[in-house]
N, C-alpha and C positions, 0 to 999 in steps of 0.2 A: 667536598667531592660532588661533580655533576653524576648521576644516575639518569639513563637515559633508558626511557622503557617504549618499547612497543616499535615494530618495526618501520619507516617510512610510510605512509599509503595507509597502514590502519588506524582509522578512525572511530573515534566515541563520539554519541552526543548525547547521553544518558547521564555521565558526569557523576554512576554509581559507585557507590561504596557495600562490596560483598560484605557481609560478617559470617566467616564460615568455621565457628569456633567448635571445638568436640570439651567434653564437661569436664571442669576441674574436678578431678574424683577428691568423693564426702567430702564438697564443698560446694559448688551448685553446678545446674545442668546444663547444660549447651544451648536451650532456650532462651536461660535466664540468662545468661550469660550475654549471650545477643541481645536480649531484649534491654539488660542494661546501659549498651553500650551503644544503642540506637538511637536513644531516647537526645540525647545530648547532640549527635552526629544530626538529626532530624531537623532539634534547635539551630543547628550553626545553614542549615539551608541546603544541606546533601541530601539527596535519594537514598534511601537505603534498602536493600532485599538481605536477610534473613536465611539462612539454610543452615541447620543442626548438624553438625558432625555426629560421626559414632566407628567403631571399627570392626562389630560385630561384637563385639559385650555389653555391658550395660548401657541401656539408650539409645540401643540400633533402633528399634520398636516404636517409641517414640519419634526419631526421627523420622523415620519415613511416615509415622501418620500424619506430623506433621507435612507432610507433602506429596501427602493426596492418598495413601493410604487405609485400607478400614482396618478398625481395630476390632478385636475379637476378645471378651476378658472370661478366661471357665477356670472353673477348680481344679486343681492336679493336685498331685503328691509331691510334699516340700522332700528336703532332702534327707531329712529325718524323721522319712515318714508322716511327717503333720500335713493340713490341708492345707493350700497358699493357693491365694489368686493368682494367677497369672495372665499377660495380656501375650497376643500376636498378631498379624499384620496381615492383610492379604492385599492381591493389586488383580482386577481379572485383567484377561488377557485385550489388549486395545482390538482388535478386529473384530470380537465378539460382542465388545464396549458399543463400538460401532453399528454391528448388525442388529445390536439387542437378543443375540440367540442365545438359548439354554440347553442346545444341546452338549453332550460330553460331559457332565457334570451333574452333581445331583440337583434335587430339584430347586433349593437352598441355597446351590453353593457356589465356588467358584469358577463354571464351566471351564477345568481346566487354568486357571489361572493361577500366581504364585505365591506362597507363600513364605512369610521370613516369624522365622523363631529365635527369639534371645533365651539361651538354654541359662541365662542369669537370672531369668523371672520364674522359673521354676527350681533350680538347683544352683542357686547362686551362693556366693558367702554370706553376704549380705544375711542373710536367712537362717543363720547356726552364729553360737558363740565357739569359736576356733579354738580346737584344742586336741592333742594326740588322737582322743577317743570320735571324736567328730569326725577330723581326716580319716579314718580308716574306715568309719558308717556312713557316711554320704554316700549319698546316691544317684543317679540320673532317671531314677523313674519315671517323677514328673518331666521331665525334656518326653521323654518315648510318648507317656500323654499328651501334648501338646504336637507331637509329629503328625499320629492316632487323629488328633481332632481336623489338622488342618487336611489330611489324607479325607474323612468322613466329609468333609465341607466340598469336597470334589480337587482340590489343586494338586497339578501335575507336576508344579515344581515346586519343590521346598529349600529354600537356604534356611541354613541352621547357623547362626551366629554364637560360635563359643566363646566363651572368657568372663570372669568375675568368676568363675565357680569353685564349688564347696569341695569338689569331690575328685575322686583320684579313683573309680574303680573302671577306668578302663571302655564307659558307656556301654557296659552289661545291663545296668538297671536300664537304659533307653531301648536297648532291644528287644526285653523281655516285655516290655508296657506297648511295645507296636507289635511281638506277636501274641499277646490275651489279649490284646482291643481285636485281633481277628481280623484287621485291615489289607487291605491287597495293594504291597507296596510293588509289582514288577513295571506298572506303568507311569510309574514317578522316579521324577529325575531329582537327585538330592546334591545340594552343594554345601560342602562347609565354608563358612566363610571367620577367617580368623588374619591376627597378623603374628603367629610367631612360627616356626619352623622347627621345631621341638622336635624328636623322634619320639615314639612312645617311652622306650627303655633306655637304659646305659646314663653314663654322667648327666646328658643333657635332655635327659627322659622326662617323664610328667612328674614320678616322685621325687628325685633327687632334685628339681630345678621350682616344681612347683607347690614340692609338697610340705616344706615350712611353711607359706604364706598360707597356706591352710588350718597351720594349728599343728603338723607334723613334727615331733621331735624327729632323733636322731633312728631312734631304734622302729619307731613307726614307717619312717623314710625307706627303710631295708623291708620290714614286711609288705609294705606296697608295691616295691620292685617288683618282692617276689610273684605276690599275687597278677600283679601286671604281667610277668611273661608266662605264667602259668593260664592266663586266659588270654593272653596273643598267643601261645602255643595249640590251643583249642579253636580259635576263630578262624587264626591264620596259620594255618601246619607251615605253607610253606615259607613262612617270613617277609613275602613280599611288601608288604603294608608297615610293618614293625618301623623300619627307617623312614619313611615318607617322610616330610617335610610337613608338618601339622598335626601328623598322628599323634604326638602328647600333649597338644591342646585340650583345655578344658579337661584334666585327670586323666587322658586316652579317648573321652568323647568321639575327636576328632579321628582315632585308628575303628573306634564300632562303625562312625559312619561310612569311613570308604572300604572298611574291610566286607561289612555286613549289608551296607545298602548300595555299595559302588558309588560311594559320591564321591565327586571332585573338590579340589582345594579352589579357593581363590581368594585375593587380599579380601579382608573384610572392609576397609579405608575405602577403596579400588568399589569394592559392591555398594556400598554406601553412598560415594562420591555419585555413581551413573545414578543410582536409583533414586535420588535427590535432586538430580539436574544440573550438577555443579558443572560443568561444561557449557552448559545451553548460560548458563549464568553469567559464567566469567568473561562470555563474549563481550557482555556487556556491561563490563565493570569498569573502572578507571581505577581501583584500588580493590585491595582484599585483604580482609582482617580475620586472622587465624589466632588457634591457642589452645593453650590449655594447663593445667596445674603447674607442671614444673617443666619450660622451656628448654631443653639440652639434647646431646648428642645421641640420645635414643629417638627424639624425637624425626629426625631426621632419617632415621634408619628404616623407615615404613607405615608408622602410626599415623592417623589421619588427618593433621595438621602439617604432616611434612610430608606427607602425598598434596595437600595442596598447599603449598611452596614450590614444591615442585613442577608442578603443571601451573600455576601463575606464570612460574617463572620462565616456563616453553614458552607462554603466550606474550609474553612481554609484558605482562602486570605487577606494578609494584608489591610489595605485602608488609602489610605491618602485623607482629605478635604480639599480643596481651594473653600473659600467663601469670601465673600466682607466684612462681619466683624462676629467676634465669640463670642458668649457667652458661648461656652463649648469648651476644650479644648482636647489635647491627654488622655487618657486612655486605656480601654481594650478593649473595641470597634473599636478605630480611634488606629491609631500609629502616624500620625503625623497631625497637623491642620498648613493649611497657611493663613494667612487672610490677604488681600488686603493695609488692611488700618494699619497695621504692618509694612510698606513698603512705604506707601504715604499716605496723610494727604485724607480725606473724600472726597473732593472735587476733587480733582485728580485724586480718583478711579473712582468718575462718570464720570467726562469730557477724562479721558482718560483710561479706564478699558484693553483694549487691551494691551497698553504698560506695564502697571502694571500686569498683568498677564504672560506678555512676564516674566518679570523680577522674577515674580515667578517660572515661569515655570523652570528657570537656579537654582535657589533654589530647586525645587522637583526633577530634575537630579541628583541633589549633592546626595541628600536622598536618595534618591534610588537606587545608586553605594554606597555609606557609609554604611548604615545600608545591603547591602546586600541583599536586596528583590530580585532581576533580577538574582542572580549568586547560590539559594537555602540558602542561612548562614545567615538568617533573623537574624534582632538584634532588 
C-alpha cells in the first residue's frame, strides 16, 4: 500500500527525523530512549532532533529542562514524612528575557515567570513501599512545598503536573504546606496539568480507580472514599469542583488545586507538547518517531504519544512507534510499529532496553531509507 503524506506544495529540505518518544515506565526514560535510537538513525546519514515526551507525571521536569528550562533542586517532605530531594523547572517570561528587567519579582527570582512542578518528585509512589497502610498516610505536603518555593522565587504562574502519586488525601497536605510557608497566592495563576478525567468521588473517583495501584486493599478503598467526601464537603460545600473532569487526579490533588487555588485543567501531553516546541519541530520534520512502554488503544486516547500522532498526522507527517510491546499494529495512523519484545524475549528488554533499542534503532534507519520518508517518495 502507497501512503501518501504531506499535502501538494509543502515542502522539506531538512530530510529530519523527530524522535518524540515519552519513557517506557521502570524501564528507561524518554531521553534515553531518544538517545538510543539516534545514534544509529545518525549512522544511516539522517538529521536527527531530539524532544522528551512527558504528560505531566513523571519526567515533565526533565523534559522541559531538557529544552531550555532551569532546574531548581530543595528539600521537601516525602510522602511519608521523610526528606526527599526534589527538582522543578522555571522559564522567565521572553519580554523580560528580552528587556533584562527585574522588576515584579523578587530579587532572585523569576520576575513573574512560569513555573512547572512534577507533584511525582515530591509525593510520588516511586518514594513509599505500596501497601493498605501507605495509601491511607501519604501525603501531599511536599507538592504544597515545592508550590511555596516556586511562589517565594517570584513566578506568576504555576502548572502542577500530577500523576505517579502515592497518595489519595484529596491535596489537603498541598494546601496546608502553601498556607505555613505564609506565601501570597492571589496573584498567581495555577494550572493543573494532567491527562485523566477522573472526578474526585463515586465509581470513577481517585480511591476506587486509583486507589489499589497505590497499595489500597478493598476495605482501605471505602475509608478513602469516605475521607475524600468529608474533605470535598469542607473545601467545596457547594459541590461544584467534586465532578470536574481532573479533580481525582493524583489522589484529589487535582480537586485542592482548582477548588482551593482556582486553577484550571489542561492536557498534560497538550502543555508538554507547546512547551517543548513540538510544533515549531514537526515543521520541519519529514518523519516522526513516537512511543512508549506498551503501544495500545489507551494510547491513543490522549497520552503523549498519541497526542503526537495525532498532530503528525494533521500535518501530513508519516509516524513510526517504538514501544516495549504492541497491541495495535501499522495502519493509517502509524506506518510502521517496532516493538521491543519482537527482537528479544521480555526479560531482556527490561534488564537491557538500551541495547535493544540500539538494535532497533538499525531497523528504523533501514525504514526510513526503504520506504522513502527522508528523500520526499513516501511508500
Amino acid at each position: 500500500m502507497v501512503l501518501r503524506y504531506r499535502l501538494a506544495g509543502m515542502h522539506h529540505n531538512e530530510h529530519m527525523i523527530l524522535i518524540a518518544s515519552d519513557a517506557f515506565k521502570g524501564t528507561i526514560g524518554s531521553l534515553e530512549v531518544a538517545q538510543s535510537l539516534r545514534g544509529p538513525c545518525e549512522e544511516a546519514g539522517f538529521p536527527v532532533t531530539v524532544l522528551p515526551l512527558a504528560d505531566g507525571g513523571e519526567g515533565t521536569v526533565d523534559a522541559l529542562v531538557t529544552c531550555g528550562y532551569e532546574a531548581h533542586q530543595v528539600e521537601v517532605t516525602g510522602p511519608l514524612g521523610q526528606p526527599v530531594t526534589a527538582r522543578w523547572a522555571s522559564l522567565r517570561d521572553t519580554a523580560e528575557v528580552a528587556a533584562g528587567g527585574t522588576q515584579g519579582g523578587t530579587a532572585d527570582g523569576a520576575q513573574g515567570g512560569t513555573a512547572v512542578i512534577e507533584m511525582a518528585q515530591a509525593s510520588g509512589l516511586h518514594l513509599v513501599d505500596p501497601s493498605p497502610q501507605t495509601a491511607w498516610d501519604a501525603h501531599t505536603y511536599g507538592t504544597g512545598e515545592l508550590i511555596a518555593h516556586a511562589i517565594e522565587y517570584g513566578c506568576a504562574r504555576i502548572v502542577v503536573g500530577v500523576g505517579g502519586s502515592a497518595t489519595s488525601d484529596g491535596g489537603r497536605g498541598a494546601l496546608r504546606a502553601v498556607k505555613e510557608a505564609g506565601v501570597d497566592t492571589s496573584g498567581v495563576a495555577f494550572t493543573v496539568a494532567c491527562d485523566v478525567d477522573n472526578p474526585l468521588t463515586g465509581p470513577r473517583g481517585a480511591a476506587e480507580v486509583f486507589g489499589p495501584q497505590k497499595g489500597a486493599d478493598r476495605a482501605t478503598v471505602a475509608r478513602l472514599e469516605e475521607r475524600l467526601a468529608r474533605w470535598a464537603d469542607q473545601l467545596d460545600p457547594t459541590g461544584r469542583v467534586w465532578d470536574l473532569p481532573g479533580a481525582g487526579a493524583a489522589g484529589g490533588l487535582g480537586f485542592a488545586l482548582m477548588a482551593g487555588l482556582g486553577a484550571n485543567r489542561v492536557s498534560g501531553a497538550e502543555f508538554v507538547l507547546s512547551a517543548v516546541g513540538f510544533d515549531e519541530q514537526l515543521e520541519r520534520a519529514s518523519v516522526v518517531v513516537t512511543g512508549e512502554g506498551q503501544f495500545d488503544e489507551q494510547t491513543l486516547g490522549g497520552k503523549g504519544p498519541g497526542t503526537v500522532i495525532v498532530r503528525a498526522g494533521e500535518a501530513g507527517v508519516p509516524v513510526i512507534v517504538v514501544c516495549g510491546q504492541a497491541t495495535l499494529r501499522a495502519g493509517a495512523e502509524v506506518a510502521e510499529v517496532f516493538a521491543l519484545t519482537d527482537l528479544a524475549p521480555v526479560q531482556q528488554c527490561i534488564a537491557e532496553p538500551g541495547r535493544v533499542l540500539k538494535e532497533v534503532g538499525y531497523a528504523l534507519a533501514a525504514t526510513v531509507r526503504d520506504r522513502g520518508f527522508c528523500d520526499g517518495t513516501s511508500q
